[in-house]
Structures are given as structure tokens and as C-alpha cells.
C-alpha positions in Angstrom: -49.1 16.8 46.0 -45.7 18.1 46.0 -42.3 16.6 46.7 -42.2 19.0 49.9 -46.0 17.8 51.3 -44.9 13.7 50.3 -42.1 14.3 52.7 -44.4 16.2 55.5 -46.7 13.5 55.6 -44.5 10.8 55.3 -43.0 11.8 58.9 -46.1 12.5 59.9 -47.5 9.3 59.4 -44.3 7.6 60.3 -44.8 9.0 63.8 -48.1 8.0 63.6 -47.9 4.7 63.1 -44.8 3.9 64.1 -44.6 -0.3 64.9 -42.1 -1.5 67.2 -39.9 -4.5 65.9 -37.1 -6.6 67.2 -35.3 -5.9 64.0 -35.9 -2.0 64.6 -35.3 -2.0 68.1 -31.9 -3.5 67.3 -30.5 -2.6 64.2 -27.5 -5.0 63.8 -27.0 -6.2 60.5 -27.0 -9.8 61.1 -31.1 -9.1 62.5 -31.5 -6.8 59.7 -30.9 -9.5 57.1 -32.8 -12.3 59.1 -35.5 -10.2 59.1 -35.4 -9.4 55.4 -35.7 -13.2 54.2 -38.3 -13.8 56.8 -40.6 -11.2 56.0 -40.3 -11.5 51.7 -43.7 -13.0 51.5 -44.7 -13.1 54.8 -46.3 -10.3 57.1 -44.6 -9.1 60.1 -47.3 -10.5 62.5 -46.0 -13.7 61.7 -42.4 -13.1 61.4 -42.3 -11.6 65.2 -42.8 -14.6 67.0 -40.3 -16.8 64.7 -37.6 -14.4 64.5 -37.6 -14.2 68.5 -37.2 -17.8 68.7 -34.6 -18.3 65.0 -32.1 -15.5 66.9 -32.5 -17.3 70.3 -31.3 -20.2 68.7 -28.9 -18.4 66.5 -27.9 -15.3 68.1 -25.3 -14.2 65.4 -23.3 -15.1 61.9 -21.5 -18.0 63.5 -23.6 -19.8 65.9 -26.3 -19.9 62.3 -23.3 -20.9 59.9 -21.9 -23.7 62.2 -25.7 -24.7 62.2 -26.5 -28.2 60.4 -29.2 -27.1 57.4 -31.3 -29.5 59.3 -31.5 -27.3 62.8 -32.1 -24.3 60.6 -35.2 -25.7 58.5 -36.4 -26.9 61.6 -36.4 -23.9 63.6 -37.5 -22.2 60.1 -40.7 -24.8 59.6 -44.1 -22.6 59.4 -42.7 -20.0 57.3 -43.1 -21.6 54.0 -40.7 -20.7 51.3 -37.7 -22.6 53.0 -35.3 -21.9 50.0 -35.2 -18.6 52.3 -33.8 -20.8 55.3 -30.9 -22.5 52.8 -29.8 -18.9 51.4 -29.8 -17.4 55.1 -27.7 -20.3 56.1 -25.5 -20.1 53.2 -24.8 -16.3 53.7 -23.5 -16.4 57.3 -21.1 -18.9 55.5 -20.5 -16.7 53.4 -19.6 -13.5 55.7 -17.8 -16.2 57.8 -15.6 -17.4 55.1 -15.2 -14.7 52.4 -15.5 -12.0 55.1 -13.5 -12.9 57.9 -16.7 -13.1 60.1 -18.0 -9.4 59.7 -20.6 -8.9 58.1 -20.2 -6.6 54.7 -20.8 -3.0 54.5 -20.9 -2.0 50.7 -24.0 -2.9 48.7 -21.9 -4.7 45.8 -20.8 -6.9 49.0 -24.5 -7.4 50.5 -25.8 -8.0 47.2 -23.1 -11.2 46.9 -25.1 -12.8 49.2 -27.0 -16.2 48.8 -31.0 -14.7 48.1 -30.2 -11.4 48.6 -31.5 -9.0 45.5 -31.4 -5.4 44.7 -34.2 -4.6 47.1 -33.2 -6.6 50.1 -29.4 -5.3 50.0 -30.7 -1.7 50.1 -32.9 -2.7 52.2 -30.0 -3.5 54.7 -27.8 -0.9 53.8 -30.4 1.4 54.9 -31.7 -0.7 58.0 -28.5 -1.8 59.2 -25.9 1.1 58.1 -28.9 3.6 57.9 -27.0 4.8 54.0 -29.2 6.5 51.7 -30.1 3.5 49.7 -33.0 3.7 46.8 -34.8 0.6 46.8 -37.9 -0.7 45.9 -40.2 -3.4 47.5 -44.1 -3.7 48.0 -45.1 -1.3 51.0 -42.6 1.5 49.0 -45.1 0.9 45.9 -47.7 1.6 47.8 -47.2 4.3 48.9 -45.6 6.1 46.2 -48.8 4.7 43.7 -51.0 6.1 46.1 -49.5 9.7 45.8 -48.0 10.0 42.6 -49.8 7.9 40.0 -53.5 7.6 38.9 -55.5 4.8 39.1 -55.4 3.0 35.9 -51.6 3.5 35.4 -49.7 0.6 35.3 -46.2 1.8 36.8 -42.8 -0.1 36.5 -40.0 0.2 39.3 -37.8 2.3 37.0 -41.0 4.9 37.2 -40.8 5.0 40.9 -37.0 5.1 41.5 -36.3 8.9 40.2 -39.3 9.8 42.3 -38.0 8.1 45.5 -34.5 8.9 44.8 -35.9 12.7 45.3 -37.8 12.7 48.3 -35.7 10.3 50.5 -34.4 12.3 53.4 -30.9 11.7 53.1 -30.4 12.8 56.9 -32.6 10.0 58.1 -33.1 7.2 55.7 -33.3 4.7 58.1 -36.3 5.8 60.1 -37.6 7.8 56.6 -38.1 4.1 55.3 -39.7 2.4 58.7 -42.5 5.6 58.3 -42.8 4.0 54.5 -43.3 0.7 55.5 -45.9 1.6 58.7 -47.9 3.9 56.3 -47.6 1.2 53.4 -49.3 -1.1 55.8 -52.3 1.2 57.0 -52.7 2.3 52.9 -53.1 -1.9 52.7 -55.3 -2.5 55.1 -57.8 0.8 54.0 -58.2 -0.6 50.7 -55.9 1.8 49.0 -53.0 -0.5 48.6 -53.4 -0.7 44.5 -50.5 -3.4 44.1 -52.0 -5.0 41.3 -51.3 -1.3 39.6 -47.6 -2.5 39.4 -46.4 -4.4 36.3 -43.9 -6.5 38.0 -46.7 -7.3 40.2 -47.9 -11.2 39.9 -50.6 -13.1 42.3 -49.7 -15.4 44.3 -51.7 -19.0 44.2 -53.3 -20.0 47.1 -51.5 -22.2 49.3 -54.1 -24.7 49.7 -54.1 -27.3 47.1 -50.3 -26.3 45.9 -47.3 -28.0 45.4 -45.8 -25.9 47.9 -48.3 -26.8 50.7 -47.0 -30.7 50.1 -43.6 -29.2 50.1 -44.1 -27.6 53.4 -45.9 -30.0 54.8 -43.1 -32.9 54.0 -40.7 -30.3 55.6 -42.8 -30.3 58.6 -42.2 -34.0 58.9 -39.4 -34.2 58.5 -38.3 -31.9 60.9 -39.7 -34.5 63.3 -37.7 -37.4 62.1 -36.8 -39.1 59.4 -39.6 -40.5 56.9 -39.3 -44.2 55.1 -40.3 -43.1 51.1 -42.9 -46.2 50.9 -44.5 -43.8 54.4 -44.3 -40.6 52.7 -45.7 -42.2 49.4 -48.8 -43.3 51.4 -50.0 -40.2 53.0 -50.0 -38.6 49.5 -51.4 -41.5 47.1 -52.9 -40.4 44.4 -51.9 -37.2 44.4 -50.0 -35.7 41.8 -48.8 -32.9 43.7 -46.4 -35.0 45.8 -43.9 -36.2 43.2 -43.3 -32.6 42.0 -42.9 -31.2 45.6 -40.0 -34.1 46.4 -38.6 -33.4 43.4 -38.1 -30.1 44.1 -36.5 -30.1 47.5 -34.3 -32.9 46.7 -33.5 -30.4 43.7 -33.1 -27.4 46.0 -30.8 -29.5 48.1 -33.5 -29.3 51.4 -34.3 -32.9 51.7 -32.0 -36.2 51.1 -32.6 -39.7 50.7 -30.5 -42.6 52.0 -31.2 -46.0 52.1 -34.9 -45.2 50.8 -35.1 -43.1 53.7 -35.5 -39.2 53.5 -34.6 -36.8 56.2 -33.5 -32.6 56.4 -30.2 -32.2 54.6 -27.3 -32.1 57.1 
């Protein structure tokens, strides 16, 4: 297929299977970026419903950054991966303190931000500012695998950047992108999604039977109400996995323990 027939189909797919989103249906950068964190590892069925209800709660930069951690891992809890939740957080402090309250418009200033990588800064530079941005991330790899490399390659980003770099429409990134993402998604779920063909690509464990479903799962609690230690240490006796998981999020700063008593950071 040629450069010229990618870009064909691509817009004709895009129109195709074009998904409404809040995050699309309002582009602001502060939804842009909420939805960005939300949906690294998680799919956007999911995301829908708990964005709705994270930008009720915390409709822009401020109202999230005056938040206490504690509100924000609560109203995060049933995503998993609440790091995610603490970088969010920590960005709208961010634009609120090293910004003047408005959110940054360069990619070197995106990419400043707590969590944000490579992919998720162009990802808002294109979402939000709807710049030409080249950027990489698992729907993009799809697609691009599917047309452009056989089977049994095993194909590095830096392979697929000159490539996308040439067909992006530079008149229409934006939408060019969503019609990459919807067709990414119905590649997926027809069996032809070939991520494993990727070399960054890496499987991710289950969640049953993982530390992080005891680190979840302690979050959950505690976004209930605090938890006495000798409590916590009795729902998990004997199991190995629950020494790790507190570890960690008193490590990543999500829980903290007083008196012997743990609750959601402050």
C-alpha cells in the first residue's frame, strides 16, 4: 500500500468508526491530559464513566490541585495504577505554580509534567492544540504494523516514526489521530492487532494473584476510612503479597501511617 492509499483509508475508516468521547467532544487541555493518564492501561469503556465523575468533581487545574491526594485517590479507586492519580495531581500543581494557572502549550513544557512521557505530551499537543505532533502509543502500532510491516518482523518505534512522520496530515492532526485510534481499536478486536510484533512490547501479568491487586484493593479500603495495621495484617495473613504492596505505596507516597494507623495520604 502506498503512502497516498494509508492516508485514504485512514479517513475513511476514521469516519467509519468514529467513537464519541467526552475528551473529544471537548478538547480542552486540562480533559485532554485527564484522559491520557486514565486511559494508559486502561480501555476507554472503562475510562468513560470515571472521567465523567473525576471532572465533576474536579472540573479544572485548580479545583484538582487544591484537592487533598486523599479526595483524588478516592475518586480515582477502580482504575488501578494509582501512581497515575499522584502524577495528575501533582501536574495541576505544577501548571498552577510554575505556570501561572494555564496550562502549557510547548511540548518541552507538557513533557515537564509529573507522568507525562514522549507519547502522552504529543499526544496532548495534538489533542488539545491539534499541532502536528509525531507520537507513538499502542493503537498507532497497530495500525501502522498492520499496513507496513510483515508478520514476523519485530519493529522498534524508531521504525515507525519516519513512516508516521510522512503520512500524518498536517492540516488535520487532531482528527487524523482519533481515525488512528478508532481503526486501531477495530484492527484489535478482529484479531489483527499484532502488538506482540513490537519490541518494546511486554505482557502484562494478570491482575489476579498480583501485588498490585493487594495494592488496589488496600487503596479501596482505605478510601473508606482509615485502617488499624494489626486489621489490615489480618485480612492478608499469610500472604506474601501484602508486605510488598504496603511497602510500595508508602514508598510511592499513596498511603501513610500514624499512630499504627494507615489512611490516603493528605
Amino acid at each position: 500500500m502506498s503512502e497516498g492509499e494509508f492516508c485514504e483509508l485512514i479517513w475513511s475508516k476514521g469516519g467509519e468508526l468514529y467513537r464519541s468521547m467526552p475528551w473529544r467532544d471537548d478538547t480542552r487541555p486540562y480533559y485532554v491530559l485527564v484522559s491520557e493518564l486514565m486511559l494508559q492501561q486502561t480501555q476507554v469503556d472503562r475510562v468513560i464513566p470515571k472521567f465523567n465523575d473525576f471532572i465533576a468533581r474536579f472540573p479544572d487545574e485548580k479545583s484538582l490541585a487544591q484537592a487533598s491526594l486523599a479526595d483524588v485517590l478516592t475518586m480515582w479507586s477502580g482504575l488501578g495504577y494509582n501512581r497515575r492519580a499522584k502524577f495528575l495531581h501533582e501536574s495541576t500543581k505544577k501548571i498552577m505554580l510554575d505556570f501561572n494557572g494555564a496550562f502549557p502549550e510547548t511540548y518541552v513544557e507538557v513533557l515537564s509534567l509529573p507522568g507525562v512521557g514522549p507519547g502522552t505530551a504529543g499526544a496532548i499537543m495534538t489533542y488539545a492544540f491539534n499541532q502536528p505532533t509525531v507520537f507513538v502509543e499502542t493503537n498507532v502500532r497497530t495500525v501502522y504494523f498492520h499496513h507496513f510491516f510483515d508478520d514476523g518482523d519485530k519493529v522498534s518505534d524508531a521504525q515507525l516514526l519516519p513512516i508516521i512522520e510522512r503520512t500524518l496530515d498536517g492540516e488535520h492532526p487532531r482528527e487524523f489521530y482519533w481515525a488512528l485510534m478508532d481503526y486501531g481499536t477495530w484492527l484489535k478486536k478482529n484479531g489483527a492487532g499484532r502488538i506482540s510484533q513490537s519490541k518494546h512490547y511486554k505482557k502484562q501479568a494478570p491482575l489476579k494473584g498480583s501485588v498490585r491487586e493487594v495494592r488496589g484493593q488496600i487503596i479501596k479500603q482505605l478510601a473508606n476510612g482509615d485502617v488499624p495495621r494489626i486489621d489490615l495484617q489480618k485480612q492478608y495473613d499469610g500472604d506474601e503479597r501484602f508486605s510488598i504492596a504496603l511497602d510500595g505505596l508508602l514508598v510511592d507516597g499513596l498511603i501513610t501511617e500514624t499512630n499504627k494507623i494507615f489512611h490516603l495520604t493528605k
